[in-house]
C-alpha positions in Angstrom: -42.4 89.7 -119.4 -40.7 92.0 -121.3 -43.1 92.8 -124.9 -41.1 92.0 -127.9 -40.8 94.8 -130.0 -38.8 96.1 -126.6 -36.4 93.1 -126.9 -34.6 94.9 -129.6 -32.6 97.8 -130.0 -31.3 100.4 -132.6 -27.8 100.3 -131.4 -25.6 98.1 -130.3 -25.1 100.3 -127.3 -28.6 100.3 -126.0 -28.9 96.3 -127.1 -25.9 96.2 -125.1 -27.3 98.0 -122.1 -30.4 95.9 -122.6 -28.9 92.4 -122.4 -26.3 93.0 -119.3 -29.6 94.8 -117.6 -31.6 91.8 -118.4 -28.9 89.4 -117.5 -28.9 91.4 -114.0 -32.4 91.2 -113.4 -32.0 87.6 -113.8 -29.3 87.0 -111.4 -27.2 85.6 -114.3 -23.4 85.4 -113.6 -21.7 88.6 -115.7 -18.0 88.1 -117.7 -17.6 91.1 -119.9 -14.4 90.7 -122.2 -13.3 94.2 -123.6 -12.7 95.3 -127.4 -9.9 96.6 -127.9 -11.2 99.4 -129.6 -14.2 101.7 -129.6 -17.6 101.8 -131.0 -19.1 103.9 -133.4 -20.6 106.2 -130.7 -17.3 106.1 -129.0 -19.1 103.3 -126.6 -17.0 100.5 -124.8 -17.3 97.4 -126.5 -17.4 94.0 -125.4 -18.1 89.9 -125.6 -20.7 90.1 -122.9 -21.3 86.9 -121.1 -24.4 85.8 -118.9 -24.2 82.1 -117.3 -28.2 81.3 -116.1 -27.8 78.3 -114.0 -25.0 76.3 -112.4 -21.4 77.0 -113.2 -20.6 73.0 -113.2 -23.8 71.7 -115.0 -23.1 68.4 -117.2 -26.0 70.4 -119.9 -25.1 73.3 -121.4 -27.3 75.2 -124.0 -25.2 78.1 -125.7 -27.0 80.9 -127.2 -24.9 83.2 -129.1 -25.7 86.3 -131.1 -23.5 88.6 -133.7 -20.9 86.2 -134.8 -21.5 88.6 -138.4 -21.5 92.0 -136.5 -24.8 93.6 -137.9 -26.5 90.4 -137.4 -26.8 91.0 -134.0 -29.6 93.2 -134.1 -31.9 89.8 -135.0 -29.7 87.7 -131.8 -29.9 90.3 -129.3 -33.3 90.4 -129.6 -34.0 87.1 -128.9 -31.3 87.1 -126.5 -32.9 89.6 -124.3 -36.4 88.4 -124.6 -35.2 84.8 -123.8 -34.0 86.8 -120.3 -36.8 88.2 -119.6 -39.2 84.9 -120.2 -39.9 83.1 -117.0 -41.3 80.3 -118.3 -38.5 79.7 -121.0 -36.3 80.0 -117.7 -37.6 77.6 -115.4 -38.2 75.0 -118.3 -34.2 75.4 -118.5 -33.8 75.0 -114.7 -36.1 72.0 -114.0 -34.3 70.3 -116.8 -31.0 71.3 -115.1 -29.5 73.1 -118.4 -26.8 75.9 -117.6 -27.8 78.7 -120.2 -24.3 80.4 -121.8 -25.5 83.5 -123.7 -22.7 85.1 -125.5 -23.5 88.2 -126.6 -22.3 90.1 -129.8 -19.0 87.6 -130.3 -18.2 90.3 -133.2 -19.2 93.4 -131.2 -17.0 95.8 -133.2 -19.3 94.8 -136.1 -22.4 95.1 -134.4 -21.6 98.8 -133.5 -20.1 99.9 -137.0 -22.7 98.1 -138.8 -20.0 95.9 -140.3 -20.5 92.1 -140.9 -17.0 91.8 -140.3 -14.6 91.5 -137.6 -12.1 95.1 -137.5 -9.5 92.9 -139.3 -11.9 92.5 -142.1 -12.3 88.8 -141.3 -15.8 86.8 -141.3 -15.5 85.6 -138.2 -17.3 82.4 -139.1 -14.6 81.5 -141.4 -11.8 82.0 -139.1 -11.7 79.3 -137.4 -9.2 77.1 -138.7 -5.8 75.4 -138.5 -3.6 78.2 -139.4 -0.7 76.3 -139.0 -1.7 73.9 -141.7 -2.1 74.9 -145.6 -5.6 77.2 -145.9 -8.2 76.3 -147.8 -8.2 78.0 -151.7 -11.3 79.5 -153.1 -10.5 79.4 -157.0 -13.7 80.6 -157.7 -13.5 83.5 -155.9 -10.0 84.2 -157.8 -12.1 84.4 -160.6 -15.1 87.1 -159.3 -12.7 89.3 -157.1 -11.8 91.9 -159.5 -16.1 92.1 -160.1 -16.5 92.7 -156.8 -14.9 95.8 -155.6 -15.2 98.6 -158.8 -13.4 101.8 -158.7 -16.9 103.7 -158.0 -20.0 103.0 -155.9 -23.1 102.2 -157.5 -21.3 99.8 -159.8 -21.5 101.4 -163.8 -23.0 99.7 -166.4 -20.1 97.7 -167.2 -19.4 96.4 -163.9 -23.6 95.4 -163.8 -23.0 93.5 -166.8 -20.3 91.5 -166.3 -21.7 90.2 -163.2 -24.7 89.7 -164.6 -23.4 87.9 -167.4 -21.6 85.3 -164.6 -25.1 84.7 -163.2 -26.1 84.4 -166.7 -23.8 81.4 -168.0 -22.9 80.0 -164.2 -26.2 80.5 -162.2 -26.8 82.4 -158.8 -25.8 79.3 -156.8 -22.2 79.2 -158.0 -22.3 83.3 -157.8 -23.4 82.8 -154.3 -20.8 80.1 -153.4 -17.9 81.8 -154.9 -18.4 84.9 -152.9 -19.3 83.1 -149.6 -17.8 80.0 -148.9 -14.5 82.3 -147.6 -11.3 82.6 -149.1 -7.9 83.7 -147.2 -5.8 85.3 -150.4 -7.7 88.7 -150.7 -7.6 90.6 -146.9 -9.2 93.6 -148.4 -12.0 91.2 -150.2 -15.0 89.9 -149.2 -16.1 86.8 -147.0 -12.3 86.9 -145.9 -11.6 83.9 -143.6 -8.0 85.9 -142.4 -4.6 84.6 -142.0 -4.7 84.4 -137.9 -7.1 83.8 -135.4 -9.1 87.6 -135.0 -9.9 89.0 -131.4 -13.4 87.3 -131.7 -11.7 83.9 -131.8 -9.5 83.6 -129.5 -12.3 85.5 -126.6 -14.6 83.1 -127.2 -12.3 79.8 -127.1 -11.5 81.4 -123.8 -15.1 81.8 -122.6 -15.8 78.1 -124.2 -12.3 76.8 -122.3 -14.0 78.2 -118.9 -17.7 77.5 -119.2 -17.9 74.4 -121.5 -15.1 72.6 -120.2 -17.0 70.2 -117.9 -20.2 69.8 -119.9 -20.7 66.4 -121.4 -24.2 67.3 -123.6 -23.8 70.6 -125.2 -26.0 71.9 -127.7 -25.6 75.0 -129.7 -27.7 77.5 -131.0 -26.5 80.6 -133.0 -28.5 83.1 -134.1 -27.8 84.5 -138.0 -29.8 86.3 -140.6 -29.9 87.3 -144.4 -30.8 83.8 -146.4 -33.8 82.4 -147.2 -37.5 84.4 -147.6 -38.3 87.0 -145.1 -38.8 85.9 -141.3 -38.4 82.5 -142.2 -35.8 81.1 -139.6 -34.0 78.4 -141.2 -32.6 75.3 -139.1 -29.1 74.5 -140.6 -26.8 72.0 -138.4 -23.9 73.8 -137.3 -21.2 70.9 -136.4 -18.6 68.5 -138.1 -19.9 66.6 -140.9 -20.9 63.3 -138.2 -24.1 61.9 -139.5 -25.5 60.9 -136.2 -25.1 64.3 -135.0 -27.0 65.7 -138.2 -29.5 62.9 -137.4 -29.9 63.8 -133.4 -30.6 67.7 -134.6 -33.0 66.1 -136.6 -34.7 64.4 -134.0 -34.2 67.4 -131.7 -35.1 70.5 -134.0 -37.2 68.5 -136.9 -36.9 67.0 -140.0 -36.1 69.9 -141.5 -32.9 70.8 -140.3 -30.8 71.6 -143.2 -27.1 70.8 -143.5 -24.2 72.4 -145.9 -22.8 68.8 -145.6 -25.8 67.3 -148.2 -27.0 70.2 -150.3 -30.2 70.6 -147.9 -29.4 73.8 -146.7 -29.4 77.4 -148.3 -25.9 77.8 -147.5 -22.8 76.9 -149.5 -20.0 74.3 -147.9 -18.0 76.5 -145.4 -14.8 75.5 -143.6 -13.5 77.5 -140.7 -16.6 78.1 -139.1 -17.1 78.9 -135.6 -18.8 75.9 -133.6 -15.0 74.1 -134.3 -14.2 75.5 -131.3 -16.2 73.3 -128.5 -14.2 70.5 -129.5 -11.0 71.9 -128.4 -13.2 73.2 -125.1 -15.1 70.0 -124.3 -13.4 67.1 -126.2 -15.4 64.8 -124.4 -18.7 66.3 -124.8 -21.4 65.2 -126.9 -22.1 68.5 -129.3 -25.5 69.2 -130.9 -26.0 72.5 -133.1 -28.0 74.8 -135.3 -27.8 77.6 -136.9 -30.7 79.8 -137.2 -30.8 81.6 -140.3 -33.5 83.9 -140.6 -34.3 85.3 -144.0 -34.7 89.3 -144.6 -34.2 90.5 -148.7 -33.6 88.3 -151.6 -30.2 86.8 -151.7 -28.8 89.1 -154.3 -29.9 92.4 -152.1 -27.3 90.8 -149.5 -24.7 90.1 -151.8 -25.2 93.4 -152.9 -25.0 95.1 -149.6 -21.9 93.4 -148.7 -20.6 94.7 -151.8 -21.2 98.4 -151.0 -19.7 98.1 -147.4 -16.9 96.4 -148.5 -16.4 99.1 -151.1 -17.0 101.9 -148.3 -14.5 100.4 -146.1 -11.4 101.2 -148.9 -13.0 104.0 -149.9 -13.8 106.2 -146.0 -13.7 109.3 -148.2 -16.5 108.7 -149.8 -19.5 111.3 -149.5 -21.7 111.2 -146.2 -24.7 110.7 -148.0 -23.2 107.4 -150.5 -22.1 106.3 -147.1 -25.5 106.7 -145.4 -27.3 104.6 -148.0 -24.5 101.9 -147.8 -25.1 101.4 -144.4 -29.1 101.5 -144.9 -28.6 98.9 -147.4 -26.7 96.9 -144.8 -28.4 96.9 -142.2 -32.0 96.6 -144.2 -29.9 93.0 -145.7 -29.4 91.8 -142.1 -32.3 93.2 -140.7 -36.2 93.8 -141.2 -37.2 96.6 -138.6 -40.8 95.8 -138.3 -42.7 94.5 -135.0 -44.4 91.7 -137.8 -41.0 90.5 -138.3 -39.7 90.8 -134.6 -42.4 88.8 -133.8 -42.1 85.8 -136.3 -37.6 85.8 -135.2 -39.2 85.9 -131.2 -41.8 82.7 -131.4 -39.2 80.7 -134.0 -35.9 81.3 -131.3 -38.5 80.6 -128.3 -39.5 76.8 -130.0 -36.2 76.5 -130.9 -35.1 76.8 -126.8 -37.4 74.4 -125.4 -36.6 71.8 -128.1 -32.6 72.6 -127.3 -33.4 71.9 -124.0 -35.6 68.7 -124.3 -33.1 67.3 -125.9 -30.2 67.9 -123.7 -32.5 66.4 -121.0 -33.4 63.0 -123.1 -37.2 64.2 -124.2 -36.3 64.5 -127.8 -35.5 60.7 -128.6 -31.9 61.5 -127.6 -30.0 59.6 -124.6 -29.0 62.0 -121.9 -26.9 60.3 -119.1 
């Protein structure tokens, strides 16, 4: 058993090293999909894959990590510990659950310290029907030109007009406009794109190999910056299908949230990523969660994604402006203490176990 601080990593090419060394250790069956471009250390990058258990299982647990790039620094973690834990392991075998850990599905964000894909695209808005009409995000019309000033730290002016939106239209709707995704502004923020990304299409592919003849699957994808610190959210992450918000209830606990009823600390998304098993398993039965673990208050975040955002039209900007943007980031999406590694470790591990209970029939759910 691998201790958990040593789970996680301060790169995404040693977190990278770690998993597909873990996964090996295992005797997990490797994929490695290349990026097609570098990392920041000039490292390969990749959508790693590790299949723990049978290739034709009828279960199949997913466990997926950096779908927004610098979030992977949380999902990794768990990911690695989860491949070291024995116990967690055979639990998944005796239930006869395939385990499909996808690691870093956003890898080029992961190593730039980026939550975004390289074509500026939040890869869990990407997933839609391109060849239909995209969604419009008039309230984001209206906060774009807030978003991105000429000069970084905002000036006064800038501070006050966004203060003044908070002021008359509350943090929820400041939150919503920014995040629910929009597809009009590629240089703006929470950008949903105009085509499916890299990320996308890779991972239908892995889904179209490895999910294809499940008929349970359940998803669980790892995500931080909402909600207080450590505190690891349960948000259903599937079509709005009230029995399948009601057997993630019965699976993960009452309190699963849900965008779908205002539970959750999320806004209404469309495009989002777990879309895809349906096209890979039509047949399956499909039970998700997100788990959302909270780092800095929400306007920290928003702030954050500002600066990078801002960095990323302006590369030009001094080394040290761009140091600090990064720190911000990263400190958004990420609490580097052992305390908080600890709290993201035991959270993940209960979450498992309950995954897997309920893809065998313990959790009230009927498994055949």
């Amino acid at each position: 058993m691998i201790g958990i601080p040593a789970a996680f990593s301060p790169s995404y090419a040693q977190a990278r090293v770690k998993f597909l060394e873990a996964a090996a250790a295992a005797g997990c069956a490797l994929q490695s999909h290349r990026h097609p471009l570098p990392g920041r250390e000039g490292e390969t990058l990749a959508l790693d894959v590790a299949r723990d258990g049978p290739a034709q299982s009828e279960r199949l647990l997913i466990v997926s990590s950096a779908c927004h790039g610098v979030e992977g620094f949380c999902g990794s973690g768990v990911q690695v510990f989860a491949l070291h834990d024995a116990e967690w392991r055979a639990k998944a075998r005796a239930a006869g659950v395939t385990v499909l850990y996808l690691h870093a599905l956003n890898p080029y964000g992961f190593s730039h310290l980026r939550r975004v894909t390289q074509e500026n695209v939040d890869l869990n808005r990407n997933f839609q029907d391109f060849s239909r009409p995209l969604p419009v995000n008039a309230d984001y019309r209206r906060v774009h030109p807030l978003l991105l000033p000429a000069a970084w730290p905002p000036d006064a002016d800038n501070q006050a007009a966004v203060q003044d939106f908070i002021a008359r239209e509350g943090l929820a709707t400041w939150q919503a406009a920014l995040s629910r995704g929009q597809h009009e502004f590629p240089e703006g923020l929470f950008f949903g794109g105009q085509a499916p990304t890299w990320s996308n299409q890779t991972l239908r592919g892995v889904l179209a190999e490895h999910a294809a003849q499940a008929r349970h699957v359940a998803w669980i994808d790892l995500h931080t910056g909402l909600g207080p610190n450590g505190v690891g959210e349960r948000i259903y992450a599937g079509r709005e299908d009230a029995q399948a918000v009601a057997r993630a209830r019965r699976w993960w606990g009452e309190q699963v949230t849900s965008i779908y009823d205002g539970s959750s600390t999320s806004p209404l998304l469309t495009g989002l990523m777990w879309e895809s098993i349906h096209d890979a398993a039509p047949g399956a039965e499909y039970t998700g969660i997100a788990l959302e673990y909270g780092t800095v208050p929400i306007t920290e975040v928003l702030q954050a994604v500002r600066g990078d955002h801002w960095l990323a039209l302006h590369p030009q900007a001094p080394p040290a402006l761009a140091a600090e943007i990064k720190a911000q980031l990263l400190r958004a999406f990420y609490t580097d203490t052992d305390a908080w590694k600890g709290q993201i470790v035991s959270q993940a591990r209960q979450a498992l176990f309950q995954g897997v209970d309920g893809l065998a029939g313990q959790n009230g759910a009927v498994a055949g």
